[in-house]
LOVEXTI-426838 format. One record per residue (C-alpha): x, y, z; residue in three letters. Coordinates in Angstrom, 3 decimals. Layout:
% LOVEXTI-426838
u;v;w;resn
X;Y;Z;ala
...
//
This chain:
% LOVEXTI-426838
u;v;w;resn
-25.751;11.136;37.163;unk
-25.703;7.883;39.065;unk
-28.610;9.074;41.183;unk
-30.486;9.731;37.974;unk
-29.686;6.168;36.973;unk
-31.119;4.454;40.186;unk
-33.960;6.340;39.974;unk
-34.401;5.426;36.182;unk
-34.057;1.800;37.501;unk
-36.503;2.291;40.742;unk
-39.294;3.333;38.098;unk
-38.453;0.803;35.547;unk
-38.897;-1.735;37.919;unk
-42.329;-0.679;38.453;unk
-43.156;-1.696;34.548;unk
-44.176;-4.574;32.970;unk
-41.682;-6.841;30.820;unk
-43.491;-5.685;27.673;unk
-42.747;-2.010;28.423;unk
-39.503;-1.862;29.416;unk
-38.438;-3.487;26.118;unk
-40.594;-1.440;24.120;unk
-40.051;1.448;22.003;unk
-38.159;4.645;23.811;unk
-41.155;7.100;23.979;unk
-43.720;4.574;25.405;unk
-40.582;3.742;27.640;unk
-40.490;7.251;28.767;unk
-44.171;7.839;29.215;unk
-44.422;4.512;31.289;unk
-41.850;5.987;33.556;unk
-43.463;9.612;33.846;unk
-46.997;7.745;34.967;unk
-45.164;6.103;37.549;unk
-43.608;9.200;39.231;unk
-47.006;10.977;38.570;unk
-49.406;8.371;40.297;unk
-46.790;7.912;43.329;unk
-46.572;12.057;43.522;unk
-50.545;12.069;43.479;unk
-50.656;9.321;45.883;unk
-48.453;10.918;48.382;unk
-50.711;14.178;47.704;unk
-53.453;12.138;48.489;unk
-52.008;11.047;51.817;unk
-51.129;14.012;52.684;unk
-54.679;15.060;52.287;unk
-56.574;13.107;54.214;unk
-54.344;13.267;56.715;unk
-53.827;16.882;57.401;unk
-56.338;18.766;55.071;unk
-59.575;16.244;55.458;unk
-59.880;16.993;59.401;unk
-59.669;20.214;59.329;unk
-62.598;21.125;56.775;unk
-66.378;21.078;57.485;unk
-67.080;19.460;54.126;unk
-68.815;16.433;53.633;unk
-67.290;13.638;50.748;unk
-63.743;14.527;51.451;unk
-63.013;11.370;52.711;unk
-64.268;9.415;50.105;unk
-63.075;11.528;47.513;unk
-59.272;11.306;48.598;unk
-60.130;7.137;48.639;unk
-61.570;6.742;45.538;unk
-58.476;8.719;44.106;unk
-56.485;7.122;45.674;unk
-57.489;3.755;44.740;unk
-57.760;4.702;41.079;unk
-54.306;5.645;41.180;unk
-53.242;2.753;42.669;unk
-55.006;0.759;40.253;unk
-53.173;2.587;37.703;unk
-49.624;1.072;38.989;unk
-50.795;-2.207;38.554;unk
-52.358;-1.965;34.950;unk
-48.536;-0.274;34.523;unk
-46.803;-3.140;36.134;unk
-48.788;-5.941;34.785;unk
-50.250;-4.451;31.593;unk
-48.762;-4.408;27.470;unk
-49.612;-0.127;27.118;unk
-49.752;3.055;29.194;unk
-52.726;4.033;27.528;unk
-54.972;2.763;30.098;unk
-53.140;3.914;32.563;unk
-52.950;7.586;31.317;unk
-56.717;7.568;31.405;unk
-57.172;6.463;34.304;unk
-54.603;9.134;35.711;unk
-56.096;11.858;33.762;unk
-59.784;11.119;34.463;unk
-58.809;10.904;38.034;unk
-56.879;13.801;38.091;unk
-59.467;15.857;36.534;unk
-63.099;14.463;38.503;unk
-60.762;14.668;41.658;unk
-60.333;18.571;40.779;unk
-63.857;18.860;39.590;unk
-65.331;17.222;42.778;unk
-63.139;19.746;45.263;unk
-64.077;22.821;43.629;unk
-67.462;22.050;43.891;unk
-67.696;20.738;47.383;unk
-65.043;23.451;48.579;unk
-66.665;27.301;48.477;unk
-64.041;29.299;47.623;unk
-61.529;26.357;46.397;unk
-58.634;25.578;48.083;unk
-55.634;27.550;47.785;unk
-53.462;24.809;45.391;unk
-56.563;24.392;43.303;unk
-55.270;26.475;40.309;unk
-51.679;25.103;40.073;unk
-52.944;21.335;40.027;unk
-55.400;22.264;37.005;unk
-52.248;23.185;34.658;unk
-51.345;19.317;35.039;unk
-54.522;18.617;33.279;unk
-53.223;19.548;30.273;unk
-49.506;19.256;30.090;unk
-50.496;15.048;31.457;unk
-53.262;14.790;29.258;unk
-51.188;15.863;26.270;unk
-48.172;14.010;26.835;unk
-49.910;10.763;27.661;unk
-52.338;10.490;25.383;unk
-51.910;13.368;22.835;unk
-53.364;16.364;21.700;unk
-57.308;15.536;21.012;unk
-57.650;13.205;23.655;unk
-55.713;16.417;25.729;unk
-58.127;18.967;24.349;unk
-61.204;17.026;25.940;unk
-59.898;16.890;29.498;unk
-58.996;20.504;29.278;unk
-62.464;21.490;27.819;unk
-63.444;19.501;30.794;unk
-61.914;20.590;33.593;unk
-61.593;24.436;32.070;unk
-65.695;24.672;31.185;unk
-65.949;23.102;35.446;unk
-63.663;26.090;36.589;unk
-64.948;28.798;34.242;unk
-68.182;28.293;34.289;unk
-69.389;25.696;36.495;unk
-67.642;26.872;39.868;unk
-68.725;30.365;39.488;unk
-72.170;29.710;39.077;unk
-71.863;26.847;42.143;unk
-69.794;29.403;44.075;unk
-71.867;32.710;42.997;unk
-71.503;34.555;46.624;unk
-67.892;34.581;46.338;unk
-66.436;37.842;45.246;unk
-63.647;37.771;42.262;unk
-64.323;34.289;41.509;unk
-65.255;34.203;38.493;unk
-62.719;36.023;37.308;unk
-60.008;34.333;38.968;unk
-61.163;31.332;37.448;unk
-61.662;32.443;34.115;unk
-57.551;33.196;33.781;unk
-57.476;29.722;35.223;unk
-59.343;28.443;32.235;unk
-57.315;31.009;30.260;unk
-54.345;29.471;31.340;unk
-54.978;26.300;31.086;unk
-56.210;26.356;27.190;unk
-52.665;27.897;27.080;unk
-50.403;25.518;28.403;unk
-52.580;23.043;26.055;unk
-51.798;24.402;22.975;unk
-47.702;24.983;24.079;unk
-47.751;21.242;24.765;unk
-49.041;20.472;21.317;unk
-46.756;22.508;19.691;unk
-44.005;21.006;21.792;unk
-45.614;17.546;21.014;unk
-45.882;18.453;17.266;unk
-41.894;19.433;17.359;unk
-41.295;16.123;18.876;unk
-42.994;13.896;16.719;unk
-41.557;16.217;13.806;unk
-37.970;15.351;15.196;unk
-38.524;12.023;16.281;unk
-39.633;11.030;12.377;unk
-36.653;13.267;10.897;unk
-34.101;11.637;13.783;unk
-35.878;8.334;12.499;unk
-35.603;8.747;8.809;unk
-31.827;9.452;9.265;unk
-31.152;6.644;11.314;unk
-32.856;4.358;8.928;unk
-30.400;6.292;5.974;unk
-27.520;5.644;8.280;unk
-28.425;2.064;8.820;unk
-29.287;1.449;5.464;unk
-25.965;2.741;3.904;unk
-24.121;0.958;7.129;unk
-25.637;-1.928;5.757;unk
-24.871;-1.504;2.458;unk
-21.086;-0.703;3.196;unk
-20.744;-3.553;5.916;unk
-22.118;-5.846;2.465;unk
-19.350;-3.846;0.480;unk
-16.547;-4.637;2.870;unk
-17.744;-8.248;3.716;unk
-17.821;-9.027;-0.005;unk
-14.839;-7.189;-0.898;unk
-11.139;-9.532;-1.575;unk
-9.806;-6.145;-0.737;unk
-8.207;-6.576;2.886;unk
-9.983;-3.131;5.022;unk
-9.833;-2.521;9.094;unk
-10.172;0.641;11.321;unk
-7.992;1.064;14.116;unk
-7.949;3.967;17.229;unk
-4.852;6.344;18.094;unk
-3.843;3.432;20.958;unk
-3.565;1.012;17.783;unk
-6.601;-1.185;19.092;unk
-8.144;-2.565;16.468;unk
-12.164;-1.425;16.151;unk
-13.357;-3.378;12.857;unk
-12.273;-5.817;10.610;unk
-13.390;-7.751;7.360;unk
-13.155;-11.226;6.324;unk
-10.303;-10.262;4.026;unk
-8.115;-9.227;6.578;unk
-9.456;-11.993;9.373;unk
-8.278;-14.390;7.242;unk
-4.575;-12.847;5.833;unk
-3.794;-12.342;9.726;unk
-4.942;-15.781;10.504;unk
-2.452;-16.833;8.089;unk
0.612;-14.306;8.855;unk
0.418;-14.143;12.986;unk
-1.847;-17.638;13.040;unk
-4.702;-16.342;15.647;unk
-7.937;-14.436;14.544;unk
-7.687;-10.974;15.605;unk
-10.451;-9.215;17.685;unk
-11.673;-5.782;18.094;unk
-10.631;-3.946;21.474;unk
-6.806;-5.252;21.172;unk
-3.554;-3.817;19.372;unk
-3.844;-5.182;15.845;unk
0.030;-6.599;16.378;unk
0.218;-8.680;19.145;unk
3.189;-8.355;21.254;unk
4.071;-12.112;20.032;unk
4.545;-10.259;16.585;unk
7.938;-10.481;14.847;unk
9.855;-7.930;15.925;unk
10.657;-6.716;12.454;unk
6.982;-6.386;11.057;unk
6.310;-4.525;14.344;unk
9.026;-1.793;13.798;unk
7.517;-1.222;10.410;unk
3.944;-0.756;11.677;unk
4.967;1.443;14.451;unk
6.912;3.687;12.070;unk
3.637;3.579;9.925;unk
1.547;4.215;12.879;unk
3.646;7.220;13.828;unk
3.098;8.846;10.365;unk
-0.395;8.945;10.090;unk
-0.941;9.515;13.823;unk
0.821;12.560;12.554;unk
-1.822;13.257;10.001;unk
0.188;11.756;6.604;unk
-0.815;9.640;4.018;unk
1.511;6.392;4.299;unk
1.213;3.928;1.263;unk
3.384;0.696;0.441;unk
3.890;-2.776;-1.091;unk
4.503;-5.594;1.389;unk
5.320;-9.186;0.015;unk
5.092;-11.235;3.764;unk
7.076;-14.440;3.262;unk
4.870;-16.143;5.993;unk
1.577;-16.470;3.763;unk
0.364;-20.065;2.491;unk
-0.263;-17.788;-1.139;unk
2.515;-15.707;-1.452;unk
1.272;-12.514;-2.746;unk
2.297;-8.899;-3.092;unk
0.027;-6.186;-1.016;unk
-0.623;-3.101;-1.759;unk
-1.074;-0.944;1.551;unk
-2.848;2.485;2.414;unk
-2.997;4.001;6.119;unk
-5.318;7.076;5.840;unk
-5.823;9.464;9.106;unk
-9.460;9.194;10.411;unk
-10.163;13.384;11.586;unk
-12.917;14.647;14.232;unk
-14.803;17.714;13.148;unk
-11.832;19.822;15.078;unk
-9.230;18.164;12.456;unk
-7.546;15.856;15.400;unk
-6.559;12.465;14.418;unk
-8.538;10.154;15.910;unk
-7.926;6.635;13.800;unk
-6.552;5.387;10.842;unk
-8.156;3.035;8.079;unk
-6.080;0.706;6.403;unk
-6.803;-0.942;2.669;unk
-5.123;-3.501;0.947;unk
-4.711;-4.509;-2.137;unk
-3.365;-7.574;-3.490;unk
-1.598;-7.062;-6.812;unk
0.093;-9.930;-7.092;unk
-1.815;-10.660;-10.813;unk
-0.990;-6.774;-11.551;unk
2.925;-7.617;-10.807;unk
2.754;-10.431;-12.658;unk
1.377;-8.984;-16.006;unk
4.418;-6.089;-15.173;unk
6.639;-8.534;-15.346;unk
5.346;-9.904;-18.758;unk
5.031;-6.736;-20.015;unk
8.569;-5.499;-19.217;unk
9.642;-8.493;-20.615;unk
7.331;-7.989;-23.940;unk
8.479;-4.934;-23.979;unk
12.303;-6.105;-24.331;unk
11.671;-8.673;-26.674;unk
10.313;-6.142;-28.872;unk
13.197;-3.981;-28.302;unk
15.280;-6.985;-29.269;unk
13.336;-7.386;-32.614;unk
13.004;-4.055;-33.094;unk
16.972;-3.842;-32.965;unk
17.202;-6.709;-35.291;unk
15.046;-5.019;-37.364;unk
16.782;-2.205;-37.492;unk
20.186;-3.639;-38.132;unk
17.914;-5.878;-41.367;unk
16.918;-2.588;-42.582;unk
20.383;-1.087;-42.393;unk
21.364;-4.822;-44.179;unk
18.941;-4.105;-46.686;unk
20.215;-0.422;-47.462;unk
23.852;-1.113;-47.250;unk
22.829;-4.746;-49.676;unk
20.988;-1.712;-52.014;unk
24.059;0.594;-52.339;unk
26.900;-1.949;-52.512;unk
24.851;-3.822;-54.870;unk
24.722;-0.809;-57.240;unk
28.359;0.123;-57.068;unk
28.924;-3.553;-57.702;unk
26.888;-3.033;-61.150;unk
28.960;-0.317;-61.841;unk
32.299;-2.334;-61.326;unk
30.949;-4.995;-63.270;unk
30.371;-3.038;-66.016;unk
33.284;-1.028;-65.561;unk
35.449;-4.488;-66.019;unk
33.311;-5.868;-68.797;unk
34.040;-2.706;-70.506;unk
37.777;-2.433;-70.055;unk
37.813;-6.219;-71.347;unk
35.867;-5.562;-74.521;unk
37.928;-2.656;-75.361;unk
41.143;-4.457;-74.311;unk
40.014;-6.885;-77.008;unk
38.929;-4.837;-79.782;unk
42.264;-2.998;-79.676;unk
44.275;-2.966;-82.528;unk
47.164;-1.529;-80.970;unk
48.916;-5.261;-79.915;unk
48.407;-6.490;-83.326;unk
49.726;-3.559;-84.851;unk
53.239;-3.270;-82.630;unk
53.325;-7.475;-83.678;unk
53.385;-6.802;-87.253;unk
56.009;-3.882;-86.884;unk
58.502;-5.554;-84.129;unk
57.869;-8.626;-87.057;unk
59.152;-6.496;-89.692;unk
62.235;-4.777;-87.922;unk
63.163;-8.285;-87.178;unk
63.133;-9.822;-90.678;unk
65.051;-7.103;-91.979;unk
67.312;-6.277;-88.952;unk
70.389;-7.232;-90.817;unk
69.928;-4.238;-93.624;unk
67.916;-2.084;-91.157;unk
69.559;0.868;-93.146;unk
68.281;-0.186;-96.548;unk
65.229;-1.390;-94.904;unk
63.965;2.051;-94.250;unk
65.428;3.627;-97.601;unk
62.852;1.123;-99.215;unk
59.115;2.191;-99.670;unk
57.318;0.036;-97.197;unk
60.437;0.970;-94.240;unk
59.794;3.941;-95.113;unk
55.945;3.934;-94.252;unk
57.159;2.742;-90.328;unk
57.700;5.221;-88.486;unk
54.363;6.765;-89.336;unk
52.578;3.901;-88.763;unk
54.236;3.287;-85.235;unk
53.267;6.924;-84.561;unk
49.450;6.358;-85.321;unk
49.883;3.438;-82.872;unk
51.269;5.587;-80.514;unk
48.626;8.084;-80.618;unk
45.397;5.075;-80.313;unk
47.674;4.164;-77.572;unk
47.663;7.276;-75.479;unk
43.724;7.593;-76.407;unk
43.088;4.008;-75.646;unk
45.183;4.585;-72.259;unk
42.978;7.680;-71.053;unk
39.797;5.651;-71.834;unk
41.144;2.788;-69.524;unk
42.355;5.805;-67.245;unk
38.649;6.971;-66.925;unk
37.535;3.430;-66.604;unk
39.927;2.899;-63.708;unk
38.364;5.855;-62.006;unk
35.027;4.920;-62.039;unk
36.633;1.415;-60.259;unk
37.901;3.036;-57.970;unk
35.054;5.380;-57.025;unk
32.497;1.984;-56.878;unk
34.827;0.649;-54.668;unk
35.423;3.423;-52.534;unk
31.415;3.870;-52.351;unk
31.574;-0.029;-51.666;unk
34.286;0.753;-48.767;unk
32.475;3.751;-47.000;unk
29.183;1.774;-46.833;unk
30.837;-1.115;-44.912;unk
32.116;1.327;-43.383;unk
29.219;3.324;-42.149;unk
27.493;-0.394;-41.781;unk
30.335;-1.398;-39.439;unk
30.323;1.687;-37.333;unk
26.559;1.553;-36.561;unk
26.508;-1.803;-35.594;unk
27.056;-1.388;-32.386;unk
25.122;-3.466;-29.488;unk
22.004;-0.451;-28.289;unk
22.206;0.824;-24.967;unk
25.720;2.566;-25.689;unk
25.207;5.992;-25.238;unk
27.777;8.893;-26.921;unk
28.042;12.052;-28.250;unk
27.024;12.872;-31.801;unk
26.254;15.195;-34.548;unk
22.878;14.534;-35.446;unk
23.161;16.077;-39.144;unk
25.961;13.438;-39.662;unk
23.788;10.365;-38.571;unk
21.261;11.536;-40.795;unk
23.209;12.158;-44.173;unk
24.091;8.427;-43.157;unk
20.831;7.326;-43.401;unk
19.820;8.892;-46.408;unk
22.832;7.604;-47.811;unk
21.723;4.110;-47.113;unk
18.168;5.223;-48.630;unk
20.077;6.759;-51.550;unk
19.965;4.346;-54.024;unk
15.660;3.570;-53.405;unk
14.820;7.625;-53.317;unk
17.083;8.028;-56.381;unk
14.694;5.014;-58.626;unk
11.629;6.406;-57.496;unk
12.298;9.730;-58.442;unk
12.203;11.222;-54.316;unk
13.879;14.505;-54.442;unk
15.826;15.115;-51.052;unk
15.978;18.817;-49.524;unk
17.673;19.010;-46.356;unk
17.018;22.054;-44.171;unk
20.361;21.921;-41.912;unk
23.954;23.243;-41.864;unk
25.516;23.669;-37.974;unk
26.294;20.630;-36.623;unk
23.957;19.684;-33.844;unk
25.570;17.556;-31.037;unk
23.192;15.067;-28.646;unk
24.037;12.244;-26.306;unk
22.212;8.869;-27.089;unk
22.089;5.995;-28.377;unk
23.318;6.113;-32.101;unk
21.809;2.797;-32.942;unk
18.110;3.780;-31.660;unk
18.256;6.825;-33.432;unk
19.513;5.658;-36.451;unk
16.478;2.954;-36.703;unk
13.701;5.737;-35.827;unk
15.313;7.586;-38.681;unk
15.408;4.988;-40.847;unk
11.847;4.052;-40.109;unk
10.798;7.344;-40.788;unk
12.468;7.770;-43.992;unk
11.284;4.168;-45.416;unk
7.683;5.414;-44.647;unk
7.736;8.502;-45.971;unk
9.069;7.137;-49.205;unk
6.157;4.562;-49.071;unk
3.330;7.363;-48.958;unk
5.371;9.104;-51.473;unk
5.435;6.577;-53.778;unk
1.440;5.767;-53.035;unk
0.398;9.240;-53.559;unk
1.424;9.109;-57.411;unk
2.318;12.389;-57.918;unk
5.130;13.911;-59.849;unk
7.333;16.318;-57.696;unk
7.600;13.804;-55.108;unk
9.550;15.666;-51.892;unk
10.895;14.681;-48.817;unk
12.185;17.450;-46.822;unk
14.607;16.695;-43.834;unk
14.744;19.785;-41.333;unk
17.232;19.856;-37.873;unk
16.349;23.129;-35.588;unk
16.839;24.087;-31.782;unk
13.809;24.415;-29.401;unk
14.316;25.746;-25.712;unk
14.606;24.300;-23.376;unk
17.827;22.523;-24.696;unk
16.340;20.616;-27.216;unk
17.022;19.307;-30.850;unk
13.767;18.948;-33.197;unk
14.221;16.873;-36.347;unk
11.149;16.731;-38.590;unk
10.842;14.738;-41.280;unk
8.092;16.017;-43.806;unk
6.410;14.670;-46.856;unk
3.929;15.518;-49.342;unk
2.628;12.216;-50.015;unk
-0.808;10.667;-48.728;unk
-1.280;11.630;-45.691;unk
-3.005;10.503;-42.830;unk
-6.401;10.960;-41.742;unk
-7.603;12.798;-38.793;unk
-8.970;9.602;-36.813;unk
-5.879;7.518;-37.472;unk
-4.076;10.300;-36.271;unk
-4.108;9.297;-32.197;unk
-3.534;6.059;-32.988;unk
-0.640;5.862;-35.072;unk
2.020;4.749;-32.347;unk
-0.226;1.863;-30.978;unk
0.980;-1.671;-31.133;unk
-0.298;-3.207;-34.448;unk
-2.127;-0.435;-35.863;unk
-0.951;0.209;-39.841;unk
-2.613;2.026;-43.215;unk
-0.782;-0.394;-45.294;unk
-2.004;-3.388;-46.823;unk
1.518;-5.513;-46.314;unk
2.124;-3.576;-42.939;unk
2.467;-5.134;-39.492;unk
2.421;-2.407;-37.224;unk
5.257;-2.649;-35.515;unk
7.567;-0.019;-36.374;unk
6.052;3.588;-35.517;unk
5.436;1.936;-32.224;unk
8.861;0.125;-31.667;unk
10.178;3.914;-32.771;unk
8.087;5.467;-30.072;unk
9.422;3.130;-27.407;unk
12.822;3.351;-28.500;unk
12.265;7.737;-27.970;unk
10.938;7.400;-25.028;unk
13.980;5.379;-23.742;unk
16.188;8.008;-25.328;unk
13.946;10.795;-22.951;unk
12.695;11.632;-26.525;unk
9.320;12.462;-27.684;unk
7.947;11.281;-31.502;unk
5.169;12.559;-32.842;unk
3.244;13.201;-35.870;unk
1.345;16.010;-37.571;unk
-0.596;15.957;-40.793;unk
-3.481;18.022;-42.205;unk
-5.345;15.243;-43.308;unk
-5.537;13.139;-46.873;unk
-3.187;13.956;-49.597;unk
-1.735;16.643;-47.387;unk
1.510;15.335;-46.458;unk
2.813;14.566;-43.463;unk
5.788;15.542;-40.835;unk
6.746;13.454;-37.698;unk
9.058;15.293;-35.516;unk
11.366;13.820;-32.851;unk
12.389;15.905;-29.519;unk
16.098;15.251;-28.696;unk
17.866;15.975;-25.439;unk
21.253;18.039;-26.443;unk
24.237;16.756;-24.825;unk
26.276;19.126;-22.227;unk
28.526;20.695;-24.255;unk
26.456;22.079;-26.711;unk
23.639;22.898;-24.484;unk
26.162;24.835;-22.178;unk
27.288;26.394;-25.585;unk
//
């Protein structure tokens, strides 16, 4: 190899400046004319030297000059001229009337005649190409086929001896322009993919340069190969030197901490892994969060031979995270509040009503307390038993004494009547107020802070909700069927179930009430579904909803009412999801009804059960 290499240098040397920065294949051919005219030229020493004086022939001497001075003259149009054209044409022609000239002087030809004429062709077609070939082998083979023999007729087997010369040499013409042919049909194909491969290099190198995206390549020693401006400029600011290609991408003046970390990287995807991160470096003028992928660079054998790394920064993403989680708990907050003013409102609703029953209740045992005639009657009789209790005896011989003790037993019979009347009156009281009592109740025991996870029977927490919806369903005429008995136990959060529930039932009483029919229904059904699971559904056969509102129904502000904000079938479905829940909804389109289920995790006990 290295004598290959000082000979490459030896001939280049022997070229002009224009040549040896030219293209590659006039490169080459400049290069192949120069060890071709210093081979002929040493042929051509060698005979005039030992071949010349040896032969009778007259011209020899002159010949062997003249060639060699036209070769000669060819090495300087090669060292001083811009082409090897006219070089090659002098070589060829030279070649050719110098093999033309000895066959004719020479009877008989000399014995290396016929192996010199097959560089006729194979020169001729290389250097100049296959037409301007084709003439100097029509040449030279029409001179040994035809001319020589006919020069040279006393000489047995000539003739044919040259004509396979000829033969030949036609031959190795046209397997040098099919070789040509292949190499100009590679040469444009090897072309037209390096101008693909330097166009998309270009385009990517544009992509990279361009990109805020940090990108470099690295080799298996960690030496850093390429780089782009994104990442020249976040290591100028973290190790405060510009990095170059050829070196470890960490310094050894690298904190010793960020050095650990990229060597543990480094040995992961030298491995062949993936390895992808978020890196927050304290030591950047713009603090900023990164987001980091080291990919494995493979050879066609699968061997690692690299890694790429990308990064990201997503410091805006982890911002608008932030906001969101923080969105998302200040809708959690209202949606609590919300929830706790609905169960307000339904607890105002039924205490309100018993209230209007104890109110009448009271205004009814005070107007019959003051229509009675019962006080004024006893008055009158104690009056009389007094005015005559000194002749009580004669008293009640008497007509009118005689009339008391029926009279006092009519009063004693409105009395017993008017007593059960207050009696029932009582009652009722009592059954407002206990109604008033369990409400409070039920209101007290749900208002819990959310987040406080226990066991419960599902069915129980929802007869409490349609008792707080009791007193609305019962004025608009809602009939209630409720499709559970068992008692089905789960483990959440009572308050976040109670206000999807309660959400659920308010708007399926609202499509109820906006679908104007008569046997209004809202059907309430609790069932098991494997794996572990409670489904409640909670089914209507009001409105509706239409098939392209369908998707959307749990999206932040999206509502079908007129007065409706949006909020609460998606505050439900985030409040679910918390609970490891799913809500959804299922409806066969307008004035069809409705059901929206929710998927409850049992608890342990009754899942084990």
């Amino acid at each position: 190899m290295g004598f290959v290499v000082r000979l490459l240098a030896v001939l280049d040397a022997m070229l002009s400046e224009r040549l040896r920065g030219g293209a590659s294949e006039e490169l080459d051919r400049g290069r192949l004319l120069v060890a071709t005219l210093w081979v002929l030229l040493l042929c051509d020493v060698f005979f005039l030297l030992f071949y010349v004086p040896f032969v009778p022939y007259p011209g020899m001497v002159s010949m062997g000059v003249v060639c060699g001075l036209g070769y000669g003259a060819s090495l300087l149009t090669l060292r001083w001229g811009v082409a090897t054209r006219p070089a090659a044409l002098m070589l060829c022609t030279m070649l050719t009337g110098g093999i033309m000239a000895t066959s004719l002087s020479v009877e008989g030809g000399p014995e290396g005649a016929h192996p010199i004429c097959m560089l006729i062709p194979l020169l001729a077609v290389y250097l100049l190409g296959p037409r301007p070939g084709l003439l100097f082998t029509l040449v030279g083979g029409m001179n040994v086929a035809v001319v020589v023999p006919l020069v040279h007729a006393r000489v047995p087997g000539l003739g044919m001896r040259n004509f396979f010369t000829a033969f030949f040499m036609f031959g190795a013409w046209a397997l040098c322009c099919l070789l040509i042919v292949a190499r100009d049909h590679a040469s444009r194909a090897l072309e037209q993919a390096l101008r693909a491969q330097r166009d998309h290099e270009r385009k990517l190198t544009s992509l990279l340069e361009n990109t805020e995206d940090v990108v470099c390549s690295v080799d298996v020693q960690g030496r850093l190969i390429a780089a782009n401006p994104a990442l020249v400029e976040v290591y100028r600011e973290l190790l405060g030197e510009e990095p170059e290609p050829g070196r470890p991408l960490l310094p050894p003046g690298a904190p010793e901490s960020l050095r650990k970390r990229w060597e543990t990287c480094c040995a992961k995807v030298f491995s062949g892994k993936r390895v992808r991160f978020e890196a927050s470096p304290s030591s950047l003028k713009h603090p900023r969060v990164l987001d980091l992928s080291l990919t494995p660079v493979l050879d066609g054998a699968g061997r690692v031979v690299g890694m790429t790394l990308f990064g990201r920064d997503i410091s805006d993403r982890k911002e608008a995270e932030a906001r969101l989680g923080e969105m998302h708990r200040n809708l959690l907050d209202v949606s609590r509040r919300a929830g706790m003013a609905e169960i307000a409102t339904g607890v105002l609703h039924n205490v309100g009503n018993a209230l209007n029953s104890v109110n009448v209740s009271v205004n009814l045992l005070a107007e019959r307390l003051l229509q009675s005639r019962v006080p004024g009657g006893l008055t009158r009789a104690t009056g009389l038993l007094r005015e005559h209790e000194e002749d009580l005896c004669a008293f009640f011989l008497d007509a009118r004494g005689r009339q008391l003790p029926g009279y006092l037993g009519a009063l004693a019979g409105q009395l017993a009547e008017e007593r059960e009347e207050f009696l029932d009156e009582v009652r009722t009281l009592q059954k407002s107020v206990e109604h008033i009592k369990s409400v409070v109740s039920m209101q007290q025991e749900h208002a819990h802070f959310s987040g406080v996870v226990e066991r419960l029977d599902v069915t129980e927490l929802l007869d409490d909700a349609l008792r707080l919806h009791a007193v609305s369903l019962e004025r608009q005429g809602i009939g209630v069927r409720r499709e559970y008995t068992e008692a089905m136990m789960v483990r959440l959060d009572r308050h976040k179930l109670l206000q999807i529930l309660l959400n659920l039932l308010t708007n399926a009483g609202h499509a109820l009430m906006e679908s104007g029919r008569p046997d209004k229904l809202l059907t309430i059904r609790v069932e098991r579904v494997p794996p572990e699971r409670v489904r409640i559904a909670v089914a209507d056969n009001g409105i509706g909803i239409a098939p392209e509102d369908t998707p959307r129904l749990f999206t932040q502000g999206f509502t079908t009412k007129k007065d409706g904000h949006g909020f609460g079938l998606h505050i439900s479905a985030l409040a679910a999801r918390e609970m490891d829940a799913f809500l959804s909804c299922s409806s066969e389109g307008r004035g069809q009804g409705a059901t929206f289920t929710i998927d409850l995790p049992m608890s342990g006990e009754e899942s084990r059960a």
